[in-house]
C-alpha positions as CSV (number, residue, x, y, z in Angstrom):
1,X,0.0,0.0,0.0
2,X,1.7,3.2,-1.1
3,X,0.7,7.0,-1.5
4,X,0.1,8.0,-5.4
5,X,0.4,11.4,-6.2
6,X,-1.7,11.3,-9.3
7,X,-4.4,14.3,-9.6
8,X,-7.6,14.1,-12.2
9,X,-6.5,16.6,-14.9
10,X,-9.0,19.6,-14.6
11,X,-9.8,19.1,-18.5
12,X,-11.1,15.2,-17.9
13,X,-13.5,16.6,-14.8
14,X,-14.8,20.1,-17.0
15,X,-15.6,17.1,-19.4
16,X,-17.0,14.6,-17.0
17,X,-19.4,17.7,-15.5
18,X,-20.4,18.7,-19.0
19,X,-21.6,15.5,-19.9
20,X,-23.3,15.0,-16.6
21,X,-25.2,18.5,-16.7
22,X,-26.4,16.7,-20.1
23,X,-27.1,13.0,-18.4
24,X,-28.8,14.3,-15.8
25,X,-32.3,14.8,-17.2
26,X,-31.9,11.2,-19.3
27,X,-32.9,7.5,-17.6
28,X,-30.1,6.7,-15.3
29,X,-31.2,3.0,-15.6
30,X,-28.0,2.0,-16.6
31,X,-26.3,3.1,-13.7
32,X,-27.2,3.7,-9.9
33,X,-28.5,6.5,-7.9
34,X,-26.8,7.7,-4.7
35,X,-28.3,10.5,-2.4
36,X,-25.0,12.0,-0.9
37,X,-25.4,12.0,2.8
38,X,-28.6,9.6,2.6
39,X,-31.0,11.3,4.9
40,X,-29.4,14.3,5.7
41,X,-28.3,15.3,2.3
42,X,-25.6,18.0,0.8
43,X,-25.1,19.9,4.8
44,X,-22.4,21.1,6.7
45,X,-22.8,18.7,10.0
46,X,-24.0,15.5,8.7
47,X,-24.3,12.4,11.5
48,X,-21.7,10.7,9.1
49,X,-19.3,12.3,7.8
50,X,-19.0,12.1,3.8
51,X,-15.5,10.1,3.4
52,X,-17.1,7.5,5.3
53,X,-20.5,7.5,3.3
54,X,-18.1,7.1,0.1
55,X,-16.4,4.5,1.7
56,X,-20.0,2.7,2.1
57,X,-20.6,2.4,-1.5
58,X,-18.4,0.9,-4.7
59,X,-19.1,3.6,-7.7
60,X,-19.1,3.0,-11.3
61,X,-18.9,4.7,-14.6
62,X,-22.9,5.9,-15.2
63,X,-23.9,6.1,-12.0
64,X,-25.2,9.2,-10.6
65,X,-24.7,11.5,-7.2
66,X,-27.1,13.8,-6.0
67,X,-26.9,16.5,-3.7
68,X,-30.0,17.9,-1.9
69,X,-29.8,21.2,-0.1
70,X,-31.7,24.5,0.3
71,X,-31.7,26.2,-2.9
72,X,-30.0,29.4,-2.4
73,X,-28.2,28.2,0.6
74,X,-25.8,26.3,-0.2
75,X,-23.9,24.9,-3.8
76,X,-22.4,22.1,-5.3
77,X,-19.0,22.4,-6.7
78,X,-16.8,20.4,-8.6
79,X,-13.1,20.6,-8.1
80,X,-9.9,19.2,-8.4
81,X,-7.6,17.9,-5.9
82,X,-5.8,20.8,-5.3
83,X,-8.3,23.1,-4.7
84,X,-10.1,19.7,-3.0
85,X,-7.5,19.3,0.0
86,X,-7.5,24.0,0.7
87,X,-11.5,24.2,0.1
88,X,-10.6,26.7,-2.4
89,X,-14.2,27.5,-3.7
90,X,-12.0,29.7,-6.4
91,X,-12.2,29.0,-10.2
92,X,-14.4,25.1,-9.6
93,X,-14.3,23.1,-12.8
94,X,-18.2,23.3,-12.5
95,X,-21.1,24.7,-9.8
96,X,-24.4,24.0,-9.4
97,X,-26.9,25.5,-7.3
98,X,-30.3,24.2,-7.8
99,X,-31.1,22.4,-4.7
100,X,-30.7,19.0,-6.3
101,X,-27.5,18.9,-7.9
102,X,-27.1,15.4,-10.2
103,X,-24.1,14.6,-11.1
104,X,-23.2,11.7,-13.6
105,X,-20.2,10.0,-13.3
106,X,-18.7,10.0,-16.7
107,X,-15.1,8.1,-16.1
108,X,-13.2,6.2,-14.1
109,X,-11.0,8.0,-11.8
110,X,-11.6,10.1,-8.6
111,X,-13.9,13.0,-8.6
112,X,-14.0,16.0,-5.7
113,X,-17.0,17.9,-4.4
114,X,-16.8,20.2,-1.9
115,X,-19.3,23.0,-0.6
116,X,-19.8,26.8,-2.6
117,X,-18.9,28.1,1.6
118,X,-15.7,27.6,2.3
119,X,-16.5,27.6,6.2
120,X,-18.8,24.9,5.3
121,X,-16.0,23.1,3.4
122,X,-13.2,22.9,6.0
123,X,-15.8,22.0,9.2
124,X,-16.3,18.6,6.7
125,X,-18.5,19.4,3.9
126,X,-16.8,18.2,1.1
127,X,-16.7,14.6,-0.9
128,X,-14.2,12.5,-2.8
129,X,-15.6,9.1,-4.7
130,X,-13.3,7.0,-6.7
131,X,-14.9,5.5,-10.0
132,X,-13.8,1.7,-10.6
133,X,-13.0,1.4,-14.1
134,X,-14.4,-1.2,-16.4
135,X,-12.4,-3.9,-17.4
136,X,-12.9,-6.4,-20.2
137,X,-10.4,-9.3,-17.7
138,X,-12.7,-11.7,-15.8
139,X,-13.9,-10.1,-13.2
140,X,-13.2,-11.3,-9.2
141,X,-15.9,-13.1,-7.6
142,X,-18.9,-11.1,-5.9
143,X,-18.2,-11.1,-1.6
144,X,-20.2,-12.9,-0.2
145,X,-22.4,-11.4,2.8
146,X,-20.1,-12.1,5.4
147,X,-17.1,-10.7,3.4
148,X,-18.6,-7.5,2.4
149,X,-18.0,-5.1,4.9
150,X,-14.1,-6.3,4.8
151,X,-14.2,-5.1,1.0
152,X,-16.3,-1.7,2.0
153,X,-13.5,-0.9,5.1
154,X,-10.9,-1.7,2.5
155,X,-12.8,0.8,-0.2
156,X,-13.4,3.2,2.0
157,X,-9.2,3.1,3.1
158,X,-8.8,3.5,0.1
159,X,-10.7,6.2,-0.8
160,X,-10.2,8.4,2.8
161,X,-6.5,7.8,2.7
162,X,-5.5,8.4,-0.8
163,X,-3.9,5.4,-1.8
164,X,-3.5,1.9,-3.4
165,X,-4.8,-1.5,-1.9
166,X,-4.8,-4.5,-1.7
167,X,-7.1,-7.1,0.2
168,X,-6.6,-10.8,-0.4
169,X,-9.6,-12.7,1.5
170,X,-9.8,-16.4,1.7
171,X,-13.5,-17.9,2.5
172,X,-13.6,-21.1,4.6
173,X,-14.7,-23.1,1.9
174,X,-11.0,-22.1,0.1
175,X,-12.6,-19.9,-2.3
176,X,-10.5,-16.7,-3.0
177,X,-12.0,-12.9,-3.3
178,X,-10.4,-9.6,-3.7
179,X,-10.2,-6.1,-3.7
180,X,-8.6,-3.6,-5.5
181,X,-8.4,-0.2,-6.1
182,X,-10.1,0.5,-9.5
183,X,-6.5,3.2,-10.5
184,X,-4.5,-0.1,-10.2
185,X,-4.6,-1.9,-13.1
186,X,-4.1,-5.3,-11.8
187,X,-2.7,-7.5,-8.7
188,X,0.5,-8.3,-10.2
189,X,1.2,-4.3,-10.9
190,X,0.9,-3.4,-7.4
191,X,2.6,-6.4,-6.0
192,X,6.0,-5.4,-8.5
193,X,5.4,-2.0,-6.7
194,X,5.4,-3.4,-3.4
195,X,8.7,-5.4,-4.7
196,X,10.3,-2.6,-5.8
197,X,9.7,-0.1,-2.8
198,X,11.2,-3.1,-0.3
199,X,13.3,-5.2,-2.0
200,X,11.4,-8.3,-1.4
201,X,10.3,-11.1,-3.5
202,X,6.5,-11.8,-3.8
203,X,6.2,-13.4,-7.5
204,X,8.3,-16.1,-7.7
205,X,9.1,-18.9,-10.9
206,X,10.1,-22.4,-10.0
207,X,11.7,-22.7,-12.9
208,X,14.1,-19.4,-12.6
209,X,14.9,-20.5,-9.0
210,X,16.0,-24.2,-10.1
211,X,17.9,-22.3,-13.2
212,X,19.9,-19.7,-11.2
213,X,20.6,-23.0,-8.7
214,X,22.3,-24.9,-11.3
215,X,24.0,-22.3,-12.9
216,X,25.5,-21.9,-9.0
217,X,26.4,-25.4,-9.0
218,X,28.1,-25.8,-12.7
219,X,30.5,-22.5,-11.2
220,X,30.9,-23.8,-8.2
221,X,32.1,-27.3,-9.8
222,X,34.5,-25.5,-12.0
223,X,35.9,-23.5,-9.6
224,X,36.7,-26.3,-7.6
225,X,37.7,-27.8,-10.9
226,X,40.0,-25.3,-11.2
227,X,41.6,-25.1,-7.6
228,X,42.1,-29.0,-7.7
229,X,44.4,-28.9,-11.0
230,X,46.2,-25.1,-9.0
231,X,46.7,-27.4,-6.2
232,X,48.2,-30.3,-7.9
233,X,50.5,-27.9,-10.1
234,X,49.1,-29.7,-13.2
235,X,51.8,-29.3,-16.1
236,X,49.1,-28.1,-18.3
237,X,48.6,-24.7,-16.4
238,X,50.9,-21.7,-17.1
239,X,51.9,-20.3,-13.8
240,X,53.0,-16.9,-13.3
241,X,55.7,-16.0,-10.2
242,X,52.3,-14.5,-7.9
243,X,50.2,-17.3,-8.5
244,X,53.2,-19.3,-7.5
245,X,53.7,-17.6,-4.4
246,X,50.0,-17.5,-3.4
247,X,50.2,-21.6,-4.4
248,X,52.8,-21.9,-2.0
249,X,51.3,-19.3,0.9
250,X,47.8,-21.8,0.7
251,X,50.0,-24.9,1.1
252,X,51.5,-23.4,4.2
253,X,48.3,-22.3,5.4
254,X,47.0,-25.8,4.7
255,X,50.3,-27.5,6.3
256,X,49.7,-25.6,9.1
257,X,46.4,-26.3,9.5
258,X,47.1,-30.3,8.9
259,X,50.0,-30.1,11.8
260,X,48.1,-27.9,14.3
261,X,44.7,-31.2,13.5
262,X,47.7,-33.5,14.2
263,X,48.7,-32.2,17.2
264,X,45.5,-31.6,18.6
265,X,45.1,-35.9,17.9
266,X,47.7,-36.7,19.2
267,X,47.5,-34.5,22.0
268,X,44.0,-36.5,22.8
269,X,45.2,-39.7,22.0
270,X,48.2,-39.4,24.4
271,X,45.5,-37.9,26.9
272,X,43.4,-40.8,26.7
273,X,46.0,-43.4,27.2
274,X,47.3,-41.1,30.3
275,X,43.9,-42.1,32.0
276,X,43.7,-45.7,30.7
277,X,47.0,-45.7,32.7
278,X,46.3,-44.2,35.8
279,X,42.9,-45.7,36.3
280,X,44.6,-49.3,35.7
281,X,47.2,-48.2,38.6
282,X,44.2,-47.2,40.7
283,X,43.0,-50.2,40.2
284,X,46.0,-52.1,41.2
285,X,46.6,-50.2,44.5
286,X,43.5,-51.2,45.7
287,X,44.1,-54.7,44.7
288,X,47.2,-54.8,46.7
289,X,45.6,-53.1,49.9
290,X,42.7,-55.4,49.9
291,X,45.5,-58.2,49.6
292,X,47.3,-56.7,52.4
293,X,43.9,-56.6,54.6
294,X,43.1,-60.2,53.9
295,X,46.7,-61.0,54.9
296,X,46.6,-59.6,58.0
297,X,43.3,-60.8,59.2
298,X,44.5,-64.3,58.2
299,X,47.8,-64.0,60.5
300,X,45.3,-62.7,63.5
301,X,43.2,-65.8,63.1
302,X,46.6,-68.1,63.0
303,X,47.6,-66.7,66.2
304,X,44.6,-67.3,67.9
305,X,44.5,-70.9,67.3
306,X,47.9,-71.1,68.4
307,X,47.3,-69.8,71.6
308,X,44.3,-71.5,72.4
309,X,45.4,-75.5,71.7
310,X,48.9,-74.0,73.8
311,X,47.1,-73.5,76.6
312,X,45.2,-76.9,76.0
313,X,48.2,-78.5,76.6
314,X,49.3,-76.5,79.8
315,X,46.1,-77.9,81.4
316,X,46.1,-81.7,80.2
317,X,49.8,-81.9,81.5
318,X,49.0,-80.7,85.0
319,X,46.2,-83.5,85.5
């Protein structure tokens, strides 16, 4: 979604006023009617205000406005966007003052009323509607019920903010609507816009993608082609004295890198075998004092034997 700065030329709007002037008094069956401000017509404190009226409604070429004041009170003039956003009642591209003011809308495009009282014009009194154009594509799918007001808050953004949008909807059932605003020509046109304003990707082709991937792969393969038969010094290169020296600079780098791998092994290696060892001693010192415990608890029970058939004999040899 992104600001335009694109006005209605004064000409197309002098024409579009013309012709509705002309329209006005013929059968408008073609096209709808729409009472600006509904119930409380063309005034300068209506209950809602006018943008969001506009927002309310989708307009199309042939159908008509129409502004009901007090005759004499009050006027309908047509503007551009210019003297639209300063309620410059100066020089309108065309006035009407009757009391019922029709106006046809001719083309596509955004028209601008505002009020012949430019005190009434600033406090509110004053009217944008955007005109979807006719297009011969297929047209998107109708809302449904429950999708409508999404499309009528996203119109009347739109229309109240000045600008371009986009609103992708997805119904339960899968089935896809969407709205546009009618100055965009299509979905893919914006999108690029959005692309191009943040450097993103939305569209995307398979087929690119898996293209730009190979083409990755086939340089990466020759480069590494290419580095095997540098690193070999294959006899069919021609070597110049600073590819030489950078040849040589790599293999150092890489011979460092291979010792400093080595060392770190064998560093491990000699670290593991440094615990094999000391867990094996571990193991054997408390073999030996286990040994040494059973020893001596084997002499104590020797020497109390001894003593016990000694005195034995001290008493049998006194009977």
């Amino acid at each position: 979604m992104r600001p335009r700065s694109r006005d209605v030329s004064g000409l197309a709007l002098a024409l579009g006023f013309a012709a509705s002037v002309v329209a006005a008094s013929a059968s408008t069956s073609h096209g709808g009617v729409f009472y600006v401000g509904d119930e409380d017509g063309w005034v300068g404190k209506p209950a809602e205000s006018y943008g969001r009226w506009a927002a309310r409604h989708r307009f199309k070429v042939t159908d008509t406005l129409v502004f009901k004041y007090k005759k004499g009170a009050d006027s309908a003039l047509v503007v551009d966007k210019r003297h639209y956003d300063a309620c410059d009642v100066r020089d309108p591209i065309g006035e009407r003052s009757d009391g019922d003011s029709a106006y046809v809308l001719g083309t596509a495009g955004p028209f601008y009323f505002i009020s012949g009282d430019a005190s009434r014009c600033k406090q509110g009194q004053k009217l944008m509607v955007v005109v979807a154009a006719e297009t011969a594509e297929q047209p998107a799918p109708s809302p449904s019920p429950s999708l409508a007001p999404s499309t009528s808050i996203a119109a009347g953004l739109s229309v109240l903010c000045d600008v371009d949008l986009l609103l992708l909807l997805f119904s339960t059932s899968g089935k896809l609507f969407h709205y546009l605003s009618p100055t965009v020509p299509s979905v893919k046109d914006l999108v690029e816009r959005y692309e191009a304003a943040t450097h993103t990707k939305v569209w995307t082709d398979i087929r690119q993608e898996r293209r730009a991937e190979l083409e990755k792969a086939e340089q990466m393969c020759e480069l590494m082609e290419k580095e095997l038969r540098f690193m070999t010094v294959d006899d069919g290169e021609q070597y110049t004295v600073p590819s030489l020296e950078l040849l040589e600079h790599n293999l150092e780098a890489a011979m460092h890198k291979v010792r400093s791998e080595k060392d770190r092994k064998i560093g491990g290696e000699i670290t593991y075998l440094e615990n094999i060892i000391r867990g094996r001693q571990e193991e054997r010192y408390g073999l030996c004092d286990k040994l040494a415990h059973s020893q001596a608890l084997n002499n104590d029970e020797e020497g109390g034997s001894t003593s016990l058939s000694n005195g034995l004999e001290l008493k049998l040899g006194a009977f």
